[in-house]
LUMFI-584788 format. One record per residue (C-alpha): residue number from 1; x, y, z; residue in one letter. Coordinates in steps of 0.001 Angstrom, whole numbers, plus 500000, padded with zeros to 6 digits. Layout:
residues N
<pt><kolba>NUM</kolba><x>X</x><y>Y</y><z>Z</z><pami>A</pami></pt>
...
***
This chain:
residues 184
<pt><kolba>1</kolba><x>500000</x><y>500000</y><z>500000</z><pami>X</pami></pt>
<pt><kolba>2</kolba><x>501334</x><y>503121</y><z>499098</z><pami>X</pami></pt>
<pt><kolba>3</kolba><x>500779</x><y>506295</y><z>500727</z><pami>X</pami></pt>
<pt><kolba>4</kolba><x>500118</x><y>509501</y><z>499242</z><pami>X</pami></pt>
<pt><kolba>5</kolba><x>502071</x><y>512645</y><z>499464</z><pami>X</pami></pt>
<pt><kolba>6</kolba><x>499205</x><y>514372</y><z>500973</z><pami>X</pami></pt>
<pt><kolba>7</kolba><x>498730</x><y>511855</y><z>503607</z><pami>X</pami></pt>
<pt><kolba>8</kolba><x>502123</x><y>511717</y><z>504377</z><pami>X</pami></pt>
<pt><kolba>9</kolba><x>502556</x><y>515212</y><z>504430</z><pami>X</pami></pt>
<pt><kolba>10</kolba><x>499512</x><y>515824</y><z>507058</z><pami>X</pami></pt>
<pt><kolba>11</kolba><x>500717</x><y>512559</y><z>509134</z><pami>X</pami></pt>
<pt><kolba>12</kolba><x>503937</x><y>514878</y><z>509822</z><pami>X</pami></pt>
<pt><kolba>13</kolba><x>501838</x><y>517560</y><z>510702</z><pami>X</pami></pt>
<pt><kolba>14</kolba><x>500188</x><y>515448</y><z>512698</z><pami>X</pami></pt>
<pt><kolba>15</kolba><x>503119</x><y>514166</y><z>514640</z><pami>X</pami></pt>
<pt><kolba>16</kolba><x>504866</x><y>517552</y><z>514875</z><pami>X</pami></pt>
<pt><kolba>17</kolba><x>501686</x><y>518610</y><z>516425</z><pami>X</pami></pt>
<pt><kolba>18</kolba><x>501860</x><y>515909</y><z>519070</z><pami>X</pami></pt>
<pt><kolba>19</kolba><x>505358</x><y>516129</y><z>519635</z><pami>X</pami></pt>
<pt><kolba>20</kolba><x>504840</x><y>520418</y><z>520144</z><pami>X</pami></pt>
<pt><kolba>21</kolba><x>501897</x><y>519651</y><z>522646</z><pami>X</pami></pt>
<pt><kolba>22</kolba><x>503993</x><y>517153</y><z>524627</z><pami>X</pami></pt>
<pt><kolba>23</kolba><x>506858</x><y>519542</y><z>525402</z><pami>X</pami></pt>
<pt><kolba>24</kolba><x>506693</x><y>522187</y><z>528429</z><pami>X</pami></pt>
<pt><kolba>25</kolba><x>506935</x><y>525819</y><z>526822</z><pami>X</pami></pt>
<pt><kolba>26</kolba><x>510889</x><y>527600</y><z>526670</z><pami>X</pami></pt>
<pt><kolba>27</kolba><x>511001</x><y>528923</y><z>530523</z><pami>X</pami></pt>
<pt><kolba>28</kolba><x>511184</x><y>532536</y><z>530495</z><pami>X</pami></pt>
<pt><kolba>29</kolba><x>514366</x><y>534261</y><z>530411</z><pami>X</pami></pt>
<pt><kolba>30</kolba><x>514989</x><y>536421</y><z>533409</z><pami>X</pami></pt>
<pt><kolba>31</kolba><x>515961</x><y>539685</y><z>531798</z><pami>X</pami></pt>
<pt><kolba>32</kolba><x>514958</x><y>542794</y><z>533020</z><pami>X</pami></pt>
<pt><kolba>33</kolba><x>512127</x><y>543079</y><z>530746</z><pami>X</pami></pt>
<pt><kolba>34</kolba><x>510805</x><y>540075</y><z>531793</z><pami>X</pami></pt>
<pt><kolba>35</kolba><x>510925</x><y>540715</y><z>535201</z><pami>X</pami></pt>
<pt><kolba>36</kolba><x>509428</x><y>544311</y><z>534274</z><pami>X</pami></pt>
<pt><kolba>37</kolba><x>506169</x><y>542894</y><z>532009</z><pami>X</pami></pt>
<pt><kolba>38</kolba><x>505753</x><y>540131</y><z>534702</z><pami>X</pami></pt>
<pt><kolba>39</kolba><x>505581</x><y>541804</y><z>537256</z><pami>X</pami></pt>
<pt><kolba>40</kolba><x>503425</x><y>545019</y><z>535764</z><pami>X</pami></pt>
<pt><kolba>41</kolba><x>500952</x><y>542270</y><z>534799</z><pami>X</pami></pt>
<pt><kolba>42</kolba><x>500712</x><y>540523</y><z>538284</z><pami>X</pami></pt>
<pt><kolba>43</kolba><x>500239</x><y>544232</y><z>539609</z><pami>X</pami></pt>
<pt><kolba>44</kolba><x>497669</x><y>545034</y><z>537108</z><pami>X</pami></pt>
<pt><kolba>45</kolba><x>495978</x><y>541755</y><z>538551</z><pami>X</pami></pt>
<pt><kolba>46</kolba><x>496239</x><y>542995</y><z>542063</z><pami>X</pami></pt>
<pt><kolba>47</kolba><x>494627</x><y>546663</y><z>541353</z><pami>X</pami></pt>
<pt><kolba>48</kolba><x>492244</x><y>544834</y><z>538958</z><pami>X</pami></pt>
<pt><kolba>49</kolba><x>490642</x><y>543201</y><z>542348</z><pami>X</pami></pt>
<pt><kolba>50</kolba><x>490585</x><y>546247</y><z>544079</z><pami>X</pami></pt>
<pt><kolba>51</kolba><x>494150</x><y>546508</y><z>545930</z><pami>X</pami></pt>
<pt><kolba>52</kolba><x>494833</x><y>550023</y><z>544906</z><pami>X</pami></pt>
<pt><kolba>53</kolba><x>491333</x><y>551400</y><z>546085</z><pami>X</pami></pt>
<pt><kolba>54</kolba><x>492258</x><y>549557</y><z>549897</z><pami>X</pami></pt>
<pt><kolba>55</kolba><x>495637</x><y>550740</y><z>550101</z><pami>X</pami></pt>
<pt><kolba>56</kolba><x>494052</x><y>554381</y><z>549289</z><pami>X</pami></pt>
<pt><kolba>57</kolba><x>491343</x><y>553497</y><z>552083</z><pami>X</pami></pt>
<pt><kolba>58</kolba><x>493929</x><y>551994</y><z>554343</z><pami>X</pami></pt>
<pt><kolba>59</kolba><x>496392</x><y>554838</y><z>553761</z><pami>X</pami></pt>
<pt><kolba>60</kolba><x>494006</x><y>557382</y><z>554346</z><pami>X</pami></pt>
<pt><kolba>61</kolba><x>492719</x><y>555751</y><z>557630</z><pami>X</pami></pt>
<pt><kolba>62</kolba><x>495711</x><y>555869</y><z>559242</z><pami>X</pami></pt>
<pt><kolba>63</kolba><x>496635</x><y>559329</y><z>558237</z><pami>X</pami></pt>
<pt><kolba>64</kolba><x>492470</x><y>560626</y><z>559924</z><pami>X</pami></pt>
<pt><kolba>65</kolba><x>493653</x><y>558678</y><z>562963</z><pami>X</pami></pt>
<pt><kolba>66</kolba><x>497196</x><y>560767</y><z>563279</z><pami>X</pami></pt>
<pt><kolba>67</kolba><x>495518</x><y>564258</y><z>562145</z><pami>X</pami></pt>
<pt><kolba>68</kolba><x>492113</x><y>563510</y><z>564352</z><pami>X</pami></pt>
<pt><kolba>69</kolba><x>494283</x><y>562815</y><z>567159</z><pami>X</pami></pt>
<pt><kolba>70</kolba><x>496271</x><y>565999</y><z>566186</z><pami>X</pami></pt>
<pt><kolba>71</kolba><x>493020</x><y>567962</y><z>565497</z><pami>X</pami></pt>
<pt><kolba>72</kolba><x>492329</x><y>567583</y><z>569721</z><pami>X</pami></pt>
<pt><kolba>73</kolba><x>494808</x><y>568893</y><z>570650</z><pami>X</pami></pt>
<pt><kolba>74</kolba><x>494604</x><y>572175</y><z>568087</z><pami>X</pami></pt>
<pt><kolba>75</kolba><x>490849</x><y>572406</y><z>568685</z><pami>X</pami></pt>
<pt><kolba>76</kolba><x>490982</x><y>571340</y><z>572548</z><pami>X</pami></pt>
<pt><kolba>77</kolba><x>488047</x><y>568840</y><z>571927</z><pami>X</pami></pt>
<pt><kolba>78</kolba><x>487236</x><y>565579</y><z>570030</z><pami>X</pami></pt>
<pt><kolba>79</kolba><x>486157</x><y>566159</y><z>566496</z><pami>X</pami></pt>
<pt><kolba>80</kolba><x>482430</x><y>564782</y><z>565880</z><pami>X</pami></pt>
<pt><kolba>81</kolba><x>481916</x><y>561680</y><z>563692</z><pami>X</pami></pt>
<pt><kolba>82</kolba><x>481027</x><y>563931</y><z>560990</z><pami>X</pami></pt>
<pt><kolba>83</kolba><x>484723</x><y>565806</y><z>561004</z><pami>X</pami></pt>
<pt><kolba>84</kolba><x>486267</x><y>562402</y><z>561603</z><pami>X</pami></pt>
<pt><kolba>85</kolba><x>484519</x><y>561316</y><z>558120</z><pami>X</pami></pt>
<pt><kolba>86</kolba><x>485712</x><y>564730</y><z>556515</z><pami>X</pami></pt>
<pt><kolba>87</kolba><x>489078</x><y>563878</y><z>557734</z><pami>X</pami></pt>
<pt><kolba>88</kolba><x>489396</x><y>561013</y><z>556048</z><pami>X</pami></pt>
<pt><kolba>89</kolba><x>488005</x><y>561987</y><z>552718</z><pami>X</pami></pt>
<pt><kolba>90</kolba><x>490120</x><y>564700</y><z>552667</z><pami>X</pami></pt>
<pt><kolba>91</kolba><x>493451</x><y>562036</y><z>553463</z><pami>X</pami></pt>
<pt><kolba>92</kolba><x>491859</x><y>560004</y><z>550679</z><pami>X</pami></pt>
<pt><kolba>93</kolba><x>491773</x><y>562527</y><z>548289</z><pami>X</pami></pt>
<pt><kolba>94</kolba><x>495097</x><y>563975</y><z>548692</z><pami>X</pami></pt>
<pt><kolba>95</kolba><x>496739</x><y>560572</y><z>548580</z><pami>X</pami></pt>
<pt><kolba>96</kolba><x>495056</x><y>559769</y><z>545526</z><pami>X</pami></pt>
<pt><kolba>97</kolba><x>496246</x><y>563291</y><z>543692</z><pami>X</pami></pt>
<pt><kolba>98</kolba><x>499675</x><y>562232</y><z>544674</z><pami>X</pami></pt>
<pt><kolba>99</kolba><x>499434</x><y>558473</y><z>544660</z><pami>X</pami></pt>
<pt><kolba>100</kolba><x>497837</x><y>558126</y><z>541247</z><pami>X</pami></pt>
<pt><kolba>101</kolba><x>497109</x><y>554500</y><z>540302</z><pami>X</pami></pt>
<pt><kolba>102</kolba><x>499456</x><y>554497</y><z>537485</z><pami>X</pami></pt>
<pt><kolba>103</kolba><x>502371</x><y>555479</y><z>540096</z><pami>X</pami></pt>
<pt><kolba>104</kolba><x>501051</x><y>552670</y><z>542072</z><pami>X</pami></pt>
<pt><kolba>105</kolba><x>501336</x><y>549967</y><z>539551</z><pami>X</pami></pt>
<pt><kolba>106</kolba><x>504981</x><y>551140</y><z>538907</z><pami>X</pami></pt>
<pt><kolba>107</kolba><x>505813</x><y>551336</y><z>542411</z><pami>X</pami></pt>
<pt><kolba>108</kolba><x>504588</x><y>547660</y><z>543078</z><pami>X</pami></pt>
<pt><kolba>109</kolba><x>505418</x><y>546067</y><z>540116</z><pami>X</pami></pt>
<pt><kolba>110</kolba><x>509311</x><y>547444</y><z>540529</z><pami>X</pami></pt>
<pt><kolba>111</kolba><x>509249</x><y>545730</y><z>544365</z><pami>X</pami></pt>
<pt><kolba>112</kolba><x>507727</x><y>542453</y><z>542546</z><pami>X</pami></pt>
<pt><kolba>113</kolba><x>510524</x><y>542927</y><z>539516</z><pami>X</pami></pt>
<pt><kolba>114</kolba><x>513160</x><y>543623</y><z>542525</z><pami>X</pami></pt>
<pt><kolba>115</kolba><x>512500</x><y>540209</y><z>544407</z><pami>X</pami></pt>
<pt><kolba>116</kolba><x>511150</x><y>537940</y><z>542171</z><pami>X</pami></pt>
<pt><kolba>117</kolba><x>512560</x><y>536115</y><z>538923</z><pami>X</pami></pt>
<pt><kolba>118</kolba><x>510795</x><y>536930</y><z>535480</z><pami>X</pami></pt>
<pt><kolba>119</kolba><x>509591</x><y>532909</y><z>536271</z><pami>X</pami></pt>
<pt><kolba>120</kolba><x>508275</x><y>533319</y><z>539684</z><pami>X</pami></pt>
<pt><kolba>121</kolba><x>506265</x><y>536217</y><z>538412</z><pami>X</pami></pt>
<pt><kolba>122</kolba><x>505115</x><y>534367</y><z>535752</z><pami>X</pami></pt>
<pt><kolba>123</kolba><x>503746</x><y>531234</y><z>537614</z><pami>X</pami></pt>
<pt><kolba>124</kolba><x>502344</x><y>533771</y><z>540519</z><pami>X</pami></pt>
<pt><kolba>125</kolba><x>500369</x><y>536077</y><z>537778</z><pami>X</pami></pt>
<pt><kolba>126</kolba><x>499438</x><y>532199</y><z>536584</z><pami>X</pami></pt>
<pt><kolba>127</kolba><x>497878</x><y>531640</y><z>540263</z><pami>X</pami></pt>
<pt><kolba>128</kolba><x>496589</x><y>534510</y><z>540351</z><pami>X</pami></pt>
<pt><kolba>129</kolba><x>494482</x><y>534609</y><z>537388</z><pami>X</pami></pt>
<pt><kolba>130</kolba><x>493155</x><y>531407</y><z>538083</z><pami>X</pami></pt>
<pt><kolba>131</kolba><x>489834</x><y>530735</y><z>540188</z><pami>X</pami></pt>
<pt><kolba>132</kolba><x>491508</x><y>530328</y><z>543493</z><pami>X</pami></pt>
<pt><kolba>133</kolba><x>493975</x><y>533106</y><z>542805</z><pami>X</pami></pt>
<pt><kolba>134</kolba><x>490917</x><y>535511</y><z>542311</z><pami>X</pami></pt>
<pt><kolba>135</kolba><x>489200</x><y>534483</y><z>545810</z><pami>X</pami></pt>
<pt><kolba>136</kolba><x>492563</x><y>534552</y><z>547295</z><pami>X</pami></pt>
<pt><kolba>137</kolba><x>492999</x><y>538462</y><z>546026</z><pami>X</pami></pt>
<pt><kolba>138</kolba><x>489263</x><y>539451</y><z>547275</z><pami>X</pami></pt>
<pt><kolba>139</kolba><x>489168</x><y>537678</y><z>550099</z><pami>X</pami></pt>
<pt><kolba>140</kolba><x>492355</x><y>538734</y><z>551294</z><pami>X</pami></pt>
<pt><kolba>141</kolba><x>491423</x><y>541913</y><z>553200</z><pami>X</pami></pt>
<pt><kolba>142</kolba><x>488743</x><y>540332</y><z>555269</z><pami>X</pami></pt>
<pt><kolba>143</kolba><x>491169</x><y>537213</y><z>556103</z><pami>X</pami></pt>
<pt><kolba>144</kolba><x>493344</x><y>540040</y><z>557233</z><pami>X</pami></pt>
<pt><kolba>145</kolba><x>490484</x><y>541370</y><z>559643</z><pami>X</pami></pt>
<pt><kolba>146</kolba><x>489810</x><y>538128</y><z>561068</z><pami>X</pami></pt>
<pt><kolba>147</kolba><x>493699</x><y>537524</y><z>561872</z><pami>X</pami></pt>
<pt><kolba>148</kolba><x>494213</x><y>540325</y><z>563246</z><pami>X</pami></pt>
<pt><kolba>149</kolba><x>490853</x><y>540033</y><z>565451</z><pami>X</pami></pt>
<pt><kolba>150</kolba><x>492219</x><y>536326</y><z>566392</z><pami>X</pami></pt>
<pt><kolba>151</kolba><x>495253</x><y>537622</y><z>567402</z><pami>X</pami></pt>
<pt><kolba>152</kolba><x>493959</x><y>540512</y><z>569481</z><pami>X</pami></pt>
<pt><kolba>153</kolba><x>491665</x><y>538629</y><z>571055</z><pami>X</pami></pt>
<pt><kolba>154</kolba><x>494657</x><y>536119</y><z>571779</z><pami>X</pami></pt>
<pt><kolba>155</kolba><x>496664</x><y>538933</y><z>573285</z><pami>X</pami></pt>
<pt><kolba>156</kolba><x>494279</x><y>540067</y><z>575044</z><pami>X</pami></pt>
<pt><kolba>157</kolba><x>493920</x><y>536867</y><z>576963</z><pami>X</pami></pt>
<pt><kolba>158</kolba><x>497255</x><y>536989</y><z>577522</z><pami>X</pami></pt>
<pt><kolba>159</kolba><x>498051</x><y>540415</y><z>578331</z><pami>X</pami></pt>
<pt><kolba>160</kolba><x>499340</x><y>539734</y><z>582157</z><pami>X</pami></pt>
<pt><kolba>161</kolba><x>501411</x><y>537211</y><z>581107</z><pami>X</pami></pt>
<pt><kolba>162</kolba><x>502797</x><y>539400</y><z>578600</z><pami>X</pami></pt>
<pt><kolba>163</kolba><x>503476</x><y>542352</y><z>580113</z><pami>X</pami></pt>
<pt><kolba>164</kolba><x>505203</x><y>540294</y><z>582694</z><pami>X</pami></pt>
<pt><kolba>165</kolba><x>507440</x><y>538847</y><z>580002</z><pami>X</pami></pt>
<pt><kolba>166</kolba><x>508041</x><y>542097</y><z>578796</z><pami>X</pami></pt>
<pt><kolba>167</kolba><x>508841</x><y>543884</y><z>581773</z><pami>X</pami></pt>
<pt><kolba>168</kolba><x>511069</x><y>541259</y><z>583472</z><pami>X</pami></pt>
<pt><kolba>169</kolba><x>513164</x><y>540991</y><z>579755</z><pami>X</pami></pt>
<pt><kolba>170</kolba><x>513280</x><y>545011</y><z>580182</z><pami>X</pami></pt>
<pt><kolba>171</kolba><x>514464</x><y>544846</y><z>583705</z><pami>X</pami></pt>
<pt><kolba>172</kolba><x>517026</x><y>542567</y><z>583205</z><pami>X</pami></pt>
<pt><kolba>173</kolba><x>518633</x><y>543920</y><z>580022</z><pami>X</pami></pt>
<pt><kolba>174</kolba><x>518130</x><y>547699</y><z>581473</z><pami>X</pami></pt>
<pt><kolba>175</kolba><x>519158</x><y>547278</y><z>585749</z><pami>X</pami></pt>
<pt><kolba>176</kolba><x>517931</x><y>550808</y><z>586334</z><pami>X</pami></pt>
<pt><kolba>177</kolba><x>514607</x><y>550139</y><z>585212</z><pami>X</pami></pt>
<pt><kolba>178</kolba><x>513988</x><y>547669</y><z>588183</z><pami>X</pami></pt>
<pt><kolba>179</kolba><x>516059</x><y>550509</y><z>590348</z><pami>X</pami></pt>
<pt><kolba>180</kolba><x>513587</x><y>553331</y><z>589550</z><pami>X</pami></pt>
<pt><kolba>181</kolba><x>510598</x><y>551461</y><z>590188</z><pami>X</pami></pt>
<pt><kolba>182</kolba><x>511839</x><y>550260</y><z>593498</z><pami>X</pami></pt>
<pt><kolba>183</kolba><x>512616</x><y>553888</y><z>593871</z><pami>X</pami></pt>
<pt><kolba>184</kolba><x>509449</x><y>555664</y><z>593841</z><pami>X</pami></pt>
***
């Protein structure tokens, strides 16, 4: 039986076909610009499920708590809820003039580029694209609450024993600590 030149022609296709599917891609080279599209990418992926939006919420709660605090002591009384909210708008706004999202994206993509191989980036945007990856990045902030509320509940528990710790490490390492405190 003799084959065509047509059939033999699309059985090599075929088998180059199988043989390309079969074999894992080139790895990534880890050049600069690999590291840099990588990592812009994964950090495109992290704003894209809202982390740029909680770092400007997060950034501009901590900055209301420091100026309300401040505000007390320039107005000589506790600013009502309604100030407190102004506060923060107002931290929220000026760290988003100056903290623009595109200045975000290069600030946290060069820390990813910095510690990361072009590779690593690669298989984490991978991860993170995927299902799981997605719930990981949304659910993130409120597995963060709940730690931190386990742990400060933990600590709180515990609070004798560590403040014992603590002071008898301080009094040990600093003499005159203990000496004061006997002292008055």
């Amino acid at each position: 039986m003799k084959r065509s030149a047509v059939t033999s022609m699309a059985l090599a296709i075929v088998i180059v076909l199988v043989l390309g599917c079969n074999q894992e891609p080139a790895p990534l080279a880890d050049s600069p610009e690999n590291r840099a599209e990588e990592a812009q990418l994964l950090a495109g992926l992290e704003a894209a499920a809202g982390g740029y939006e909680r770092m400007l919420d997060d950034g501009a709660e901590l900055a209301a708590s420091a100026t309300t605090q401040a505000l007390v002591l320039e107005l000589g009384r506790e600013p009502t809820d309604e100030e407190a909210s102004a506060v923060q708008a107002i931290m929220r706004s000026a760290l988003a003039e100056v903290l623009t999202e595109e200045a975000w994206l290069e600030g946290v993509s060069g820390v990813y580029a910095a510690h990361l191989t072009a590779a690593e980036l690669a298989d984490t945007r991978a991860f993170y694209a995927s299902d799981a990856g997605q719930r990981i990045l949304h659910v993130a902030p409120m597995i963060d609450n709940d730690v931190e509320a386990a742990l400060g509940s933990l600590f709180d528990a515990h609070e004798d024993q560590l403040a014992e710790l603590i002071d008898g490490a301080l009094a040990e390492r600093f003499p005159e600590l203990a000496q004061e405190d006997s002292d008055g």
